[in-house]
C-alpha positions as CSV (number, residue, x, y, z in Angstrom):
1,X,-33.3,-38.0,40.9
2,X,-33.0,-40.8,38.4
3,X,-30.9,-43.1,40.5
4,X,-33.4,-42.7,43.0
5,X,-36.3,-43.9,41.1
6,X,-34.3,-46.7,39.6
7,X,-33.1,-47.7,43.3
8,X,-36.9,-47.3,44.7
9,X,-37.8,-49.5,41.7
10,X,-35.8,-52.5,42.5
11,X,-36.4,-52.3,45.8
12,X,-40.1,-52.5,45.1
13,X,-39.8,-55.0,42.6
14,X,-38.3,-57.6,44.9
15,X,-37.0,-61.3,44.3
16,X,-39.6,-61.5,41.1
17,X,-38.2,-61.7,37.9
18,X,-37.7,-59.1,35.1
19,X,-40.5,-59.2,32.9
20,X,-38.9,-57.6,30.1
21,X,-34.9,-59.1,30.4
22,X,-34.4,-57.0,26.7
23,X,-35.0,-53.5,28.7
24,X,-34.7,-54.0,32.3
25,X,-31.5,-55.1,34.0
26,X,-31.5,-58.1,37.0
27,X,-30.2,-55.3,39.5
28,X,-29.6,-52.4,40.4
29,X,-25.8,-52.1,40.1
30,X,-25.5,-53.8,36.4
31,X,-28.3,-50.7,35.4
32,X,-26.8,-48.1,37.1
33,X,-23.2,-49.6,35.1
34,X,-24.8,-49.8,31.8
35,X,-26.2,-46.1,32.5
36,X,-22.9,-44.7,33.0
37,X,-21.4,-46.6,30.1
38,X,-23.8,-44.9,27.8
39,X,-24.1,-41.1,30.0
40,X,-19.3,-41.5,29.2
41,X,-20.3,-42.3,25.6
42,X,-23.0,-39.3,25.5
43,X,-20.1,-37.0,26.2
44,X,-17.4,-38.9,24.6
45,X,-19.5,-38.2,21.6
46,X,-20.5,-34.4,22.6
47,X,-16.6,-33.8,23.7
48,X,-15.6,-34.7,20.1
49,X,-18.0,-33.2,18.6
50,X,-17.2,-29.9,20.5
51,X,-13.7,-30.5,19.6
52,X,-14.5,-30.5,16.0
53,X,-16.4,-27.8,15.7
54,X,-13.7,-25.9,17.6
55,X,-11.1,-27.1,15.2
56,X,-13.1,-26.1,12.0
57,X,-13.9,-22.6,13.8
58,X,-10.3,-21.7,14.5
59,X,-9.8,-23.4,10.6
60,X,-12.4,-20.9,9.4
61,X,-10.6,-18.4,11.8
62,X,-7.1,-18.4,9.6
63,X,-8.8,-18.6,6.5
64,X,-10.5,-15.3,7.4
65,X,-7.5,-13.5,8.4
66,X,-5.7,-14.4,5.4
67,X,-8.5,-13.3,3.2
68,X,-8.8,-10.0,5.4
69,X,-5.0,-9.6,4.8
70,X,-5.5,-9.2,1.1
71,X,-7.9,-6.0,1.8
72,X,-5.4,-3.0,2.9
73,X,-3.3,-3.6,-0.7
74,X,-6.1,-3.3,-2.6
75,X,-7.4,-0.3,-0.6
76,X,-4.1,1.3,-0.9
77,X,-3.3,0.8,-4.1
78,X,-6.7,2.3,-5.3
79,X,-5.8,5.6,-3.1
80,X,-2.3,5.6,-5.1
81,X,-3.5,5.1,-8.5
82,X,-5.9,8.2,-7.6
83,X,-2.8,10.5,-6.3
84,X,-0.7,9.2,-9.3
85,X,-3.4,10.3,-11.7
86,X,-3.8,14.0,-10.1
87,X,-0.5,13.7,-9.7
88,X,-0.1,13.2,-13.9
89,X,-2.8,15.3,-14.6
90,X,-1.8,18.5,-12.8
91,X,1.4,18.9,-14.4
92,X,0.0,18.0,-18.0
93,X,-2.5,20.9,-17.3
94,X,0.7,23.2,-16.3
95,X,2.7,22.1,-19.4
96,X,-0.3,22.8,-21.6
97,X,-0.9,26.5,-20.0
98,X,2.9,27.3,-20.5
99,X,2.9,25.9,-24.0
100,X,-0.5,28.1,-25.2
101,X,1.2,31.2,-23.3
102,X,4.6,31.4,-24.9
103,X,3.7,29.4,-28.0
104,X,3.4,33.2,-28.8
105,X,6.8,33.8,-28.7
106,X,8.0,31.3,-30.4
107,X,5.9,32.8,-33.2
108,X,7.4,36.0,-32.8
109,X,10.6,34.6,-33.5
110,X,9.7,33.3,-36.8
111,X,8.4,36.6,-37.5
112,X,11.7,37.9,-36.6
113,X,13.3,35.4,-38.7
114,X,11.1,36.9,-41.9
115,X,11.9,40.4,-40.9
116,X,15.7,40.0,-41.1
117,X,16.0,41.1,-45.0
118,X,19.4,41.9,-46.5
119,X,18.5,45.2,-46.9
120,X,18.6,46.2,-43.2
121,X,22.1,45.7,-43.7
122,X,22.6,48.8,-45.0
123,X,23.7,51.9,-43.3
124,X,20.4,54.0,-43.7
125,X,18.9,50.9,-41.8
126,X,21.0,50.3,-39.0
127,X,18.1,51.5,-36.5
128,X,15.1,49.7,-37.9
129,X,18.0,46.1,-37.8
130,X,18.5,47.4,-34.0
131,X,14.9,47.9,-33.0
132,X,14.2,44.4,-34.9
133,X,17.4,42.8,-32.5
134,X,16.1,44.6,-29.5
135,X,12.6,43.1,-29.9
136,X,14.7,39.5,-30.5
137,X,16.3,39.9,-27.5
138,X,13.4,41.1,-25.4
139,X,11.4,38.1,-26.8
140,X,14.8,35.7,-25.8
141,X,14.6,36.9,-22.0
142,X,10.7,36.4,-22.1
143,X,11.0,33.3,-23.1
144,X,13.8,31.9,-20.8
145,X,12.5,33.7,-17.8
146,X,9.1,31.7,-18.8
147,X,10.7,28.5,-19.1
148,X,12.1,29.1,-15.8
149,X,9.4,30.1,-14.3
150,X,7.6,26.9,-15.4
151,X,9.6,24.8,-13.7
152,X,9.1,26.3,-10.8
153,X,5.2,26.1,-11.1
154,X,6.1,22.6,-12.6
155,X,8.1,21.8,-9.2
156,X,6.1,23.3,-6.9
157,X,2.8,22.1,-7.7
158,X,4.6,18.4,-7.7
159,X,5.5,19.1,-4.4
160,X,2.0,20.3,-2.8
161,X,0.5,16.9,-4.5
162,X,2.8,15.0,-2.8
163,X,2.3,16.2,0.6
164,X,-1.2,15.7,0.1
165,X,-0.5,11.9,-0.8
166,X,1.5,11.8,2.2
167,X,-1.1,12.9,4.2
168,X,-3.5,10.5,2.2
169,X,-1.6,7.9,3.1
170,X,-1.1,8.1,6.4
171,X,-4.8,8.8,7.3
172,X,-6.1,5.5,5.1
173,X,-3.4,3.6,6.7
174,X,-4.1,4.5,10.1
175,X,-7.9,3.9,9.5
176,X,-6.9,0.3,8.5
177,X,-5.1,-0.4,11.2
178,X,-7.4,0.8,13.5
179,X,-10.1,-0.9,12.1
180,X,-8.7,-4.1,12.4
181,X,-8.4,-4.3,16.3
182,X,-11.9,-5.5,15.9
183,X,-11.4,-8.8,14.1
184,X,-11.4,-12.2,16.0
185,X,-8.5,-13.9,15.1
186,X,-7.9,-18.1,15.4
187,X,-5.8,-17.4,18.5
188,X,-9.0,-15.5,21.0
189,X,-10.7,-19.0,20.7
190,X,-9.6,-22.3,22.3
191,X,-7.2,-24.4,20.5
192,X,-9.1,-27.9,21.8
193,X,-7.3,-31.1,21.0
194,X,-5.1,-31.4,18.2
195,X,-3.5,-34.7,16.8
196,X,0.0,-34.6,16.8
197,X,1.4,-33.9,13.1
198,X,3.2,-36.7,11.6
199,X,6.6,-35.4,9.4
200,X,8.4,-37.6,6.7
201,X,11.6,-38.4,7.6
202,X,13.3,-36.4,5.4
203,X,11.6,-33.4,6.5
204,X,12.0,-34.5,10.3
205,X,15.8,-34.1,8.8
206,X,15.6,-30.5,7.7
207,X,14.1,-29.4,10.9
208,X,16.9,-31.4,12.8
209,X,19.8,-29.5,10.7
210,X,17.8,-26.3,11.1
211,X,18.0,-26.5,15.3
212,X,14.0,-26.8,15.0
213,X,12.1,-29.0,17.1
214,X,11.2,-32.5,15.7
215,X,7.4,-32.2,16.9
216,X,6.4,-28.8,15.2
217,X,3.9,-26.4,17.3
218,X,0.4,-27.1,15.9
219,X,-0.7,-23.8,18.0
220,X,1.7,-21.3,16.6
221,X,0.4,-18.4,15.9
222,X,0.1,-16.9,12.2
223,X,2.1,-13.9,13.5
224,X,3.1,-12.4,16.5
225,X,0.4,-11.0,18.9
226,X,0.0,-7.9,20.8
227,X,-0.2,-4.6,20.8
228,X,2.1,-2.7,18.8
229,X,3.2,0.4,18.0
230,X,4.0,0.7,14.0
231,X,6.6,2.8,13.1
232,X,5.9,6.0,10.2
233,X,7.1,6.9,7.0
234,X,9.2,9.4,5.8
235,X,6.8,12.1,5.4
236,X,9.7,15.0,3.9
237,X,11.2,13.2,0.9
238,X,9.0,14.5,-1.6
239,X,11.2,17.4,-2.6
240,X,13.1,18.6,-5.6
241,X,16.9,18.8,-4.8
242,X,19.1,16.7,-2.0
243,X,16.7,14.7,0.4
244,X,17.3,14.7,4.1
245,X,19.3,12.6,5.6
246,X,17.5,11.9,8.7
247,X,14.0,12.4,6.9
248,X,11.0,13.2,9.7
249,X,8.5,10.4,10.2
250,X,4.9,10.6,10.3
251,X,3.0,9.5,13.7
252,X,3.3,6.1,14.7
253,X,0.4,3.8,14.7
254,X,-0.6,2.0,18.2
255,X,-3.0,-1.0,17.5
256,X,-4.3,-3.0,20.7
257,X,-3.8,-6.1,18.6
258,X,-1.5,-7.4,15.7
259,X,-3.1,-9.7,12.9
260,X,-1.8,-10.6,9.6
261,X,-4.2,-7.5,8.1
262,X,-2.4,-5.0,10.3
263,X,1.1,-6.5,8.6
264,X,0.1,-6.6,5.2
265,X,-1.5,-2.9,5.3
266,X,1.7,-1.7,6.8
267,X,3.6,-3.4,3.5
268,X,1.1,-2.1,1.2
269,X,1.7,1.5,2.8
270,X,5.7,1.2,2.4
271,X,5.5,-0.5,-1.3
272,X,2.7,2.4,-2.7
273,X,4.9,5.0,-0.7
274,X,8.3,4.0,-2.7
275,X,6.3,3.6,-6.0
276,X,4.7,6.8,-5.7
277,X,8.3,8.3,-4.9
278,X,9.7,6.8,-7.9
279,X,7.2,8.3,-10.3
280,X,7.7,11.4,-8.1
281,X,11.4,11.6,-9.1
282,X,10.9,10.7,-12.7
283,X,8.1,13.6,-13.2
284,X,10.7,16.0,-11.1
285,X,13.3,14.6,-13.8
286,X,11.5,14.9,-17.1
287,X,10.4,18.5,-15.6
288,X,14.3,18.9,-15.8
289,X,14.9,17.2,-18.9
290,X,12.4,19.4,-21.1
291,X,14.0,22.9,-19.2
292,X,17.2,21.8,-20.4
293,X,16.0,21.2,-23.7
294,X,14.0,24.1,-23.8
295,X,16.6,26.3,-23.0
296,X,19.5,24.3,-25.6
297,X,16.8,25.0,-28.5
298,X,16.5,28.8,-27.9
299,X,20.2,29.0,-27.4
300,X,20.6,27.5,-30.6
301,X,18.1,29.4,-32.2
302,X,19.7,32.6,-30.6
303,X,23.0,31.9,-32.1
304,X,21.7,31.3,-35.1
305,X,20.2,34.8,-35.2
306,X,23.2,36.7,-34.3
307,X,25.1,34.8,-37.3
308,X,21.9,36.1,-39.4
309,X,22.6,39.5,-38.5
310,X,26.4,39.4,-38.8
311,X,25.8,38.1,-42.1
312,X,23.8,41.0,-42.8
313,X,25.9,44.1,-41.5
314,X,28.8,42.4,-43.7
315,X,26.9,42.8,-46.8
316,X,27.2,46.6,-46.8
């Protein structure tokens, strides 16, 4: 439509002369080359400029999914700290119940202690020293069958926290995972033009020696892309005793795409499931340690009482 009018306009316009030489061109052909000179600098201009705001896009684009990256650690290492805390918690509340139930018996056997006079040594006594040893002895078995049966509370309830972090665990990570499919990473949108990269030499030498290529991929991608399918986790090594050796995995995770979040969530889940483990086996440990030492004391306190009591039969 335009070249028409400016080709009907010349042809109107005749031999006379351009009135206005600074805005109107002698012909027809030098306008119509001057027009397309400035329509190819219009888009040279509007190219660029598209090709800039592509490149800052797909910048913004990588920035994003490095910032999105750092959001499953933090989201899994707040669900740990929770599960650690019950975890602490649980079995300080056990320890305390056990301690205000047979904290009675250990009284008794101070009472026992006092009891023990020399007197019961003699003869006419020898059935209020037996009655005193029986109660001793019923109060030993008490005691030792508690202890035991502590532990096992102690163990068990250990156990039942940490298949509920297991659980936990798997059901926040898959919710990450899944919920990352959504994000637009730098590689959905067009990479545009990119100048090539200029190296210094001596890291054009590094690449050489390391079998690279000397022009490096301006397009790579931050990570591989895809769909995936993320393996589980050991979901039967929170036990007291010998682990499996081919431990049973939770489900596996299928995510339509794979960004740099879905990575970082999967190490988060692997590094809070191995510290969680650890403090697992130290609780399961200490539970052990205190039984043993438990048990030592009495012992020692029981052989003390039978020397008492030999002691005392010898003086008559």
């Amino acid at each position: 439509m335009f070249s028409t009018l400016v080709q009907l306009y010349y042809k109107q316009k005749g031999s006379r002369h351009v009135t206005r030489p600074q805005a109107i061109h002698d012909s027809f052909e030098t306008s119509a080359d001057v027009i397309v000179s400035k329509l190819q600098s219009y888009y040279n201009q509007a190219d660029e400029y598209h090709n800039q705001c592509l490149q800052e896009f797909r910048e913004q684009l990588e920035q994003l999914e490095m910032l999105v990256a750092e959001v499953p650690p933090l989201v899994i290492d707040d669900v740990l700290k929770a599960h650690l805390k019950r975890l602490q918690e649980r079995l300080s509340e056990q320890a305390r119940q056990f301690y205000n139930k047979y904290g009675q018996l250990e009284k008794q056997r101070s009472q026992h202690k006092g009891l023990l006079k020399p007197s019961l040594g003699h003869p006419q006594n020898i059935s209020t020293l037996k009655a005193l040893c029986d109660r001793e002895e019923d109060r030993r078995q008490e005691y030792e069958k508690g202890v035991h049966g502590n532990v096992e509370e102690l163990n068990r309830v250990a156990v039942l926290l940490g298949e509920e972090w297991i659980q936990a665990l798997a059901c926040v990570t898959e919710e990450l995972l899944k919920s990352m499919d959504a994000q637009i990473v730098v590689d959905d949108v067009e990479v545009g033009r990119v100048d090539p990269q200029k190296l210094q030499t001596s890291a054009l030498l590094r690449r050489k020696r390391a079998g690279l290529s000397l022009t490096p991929d301006e397009g790579a991608p931050l990570i591989q892309r895809g769909s995936r399918v993320w393996q589980g986790f050991a979901r039967d090594t929170l036990v007291v005793g010998e682990r499996p050796s081919r431990p049973l995995l939770t489900s596996a995770i299928t995510t339509r795409s794979t960004t740099l979040a879905h990575q970082s969530g999967i190490d988060a889940r692997d590094s809070a499931f191995n510290k969680y483990l650890n403090e697992f086996d130290m609780q399961i440990a200490d539970i052990d340690r205190k039984k043993q030492e438990q048990i030592s004391a009495d012992k020692r306190w029981s052989e003390s009482w039978q020397e008492s009591v030999d002691r005392v039969k010898k003086l008559y």
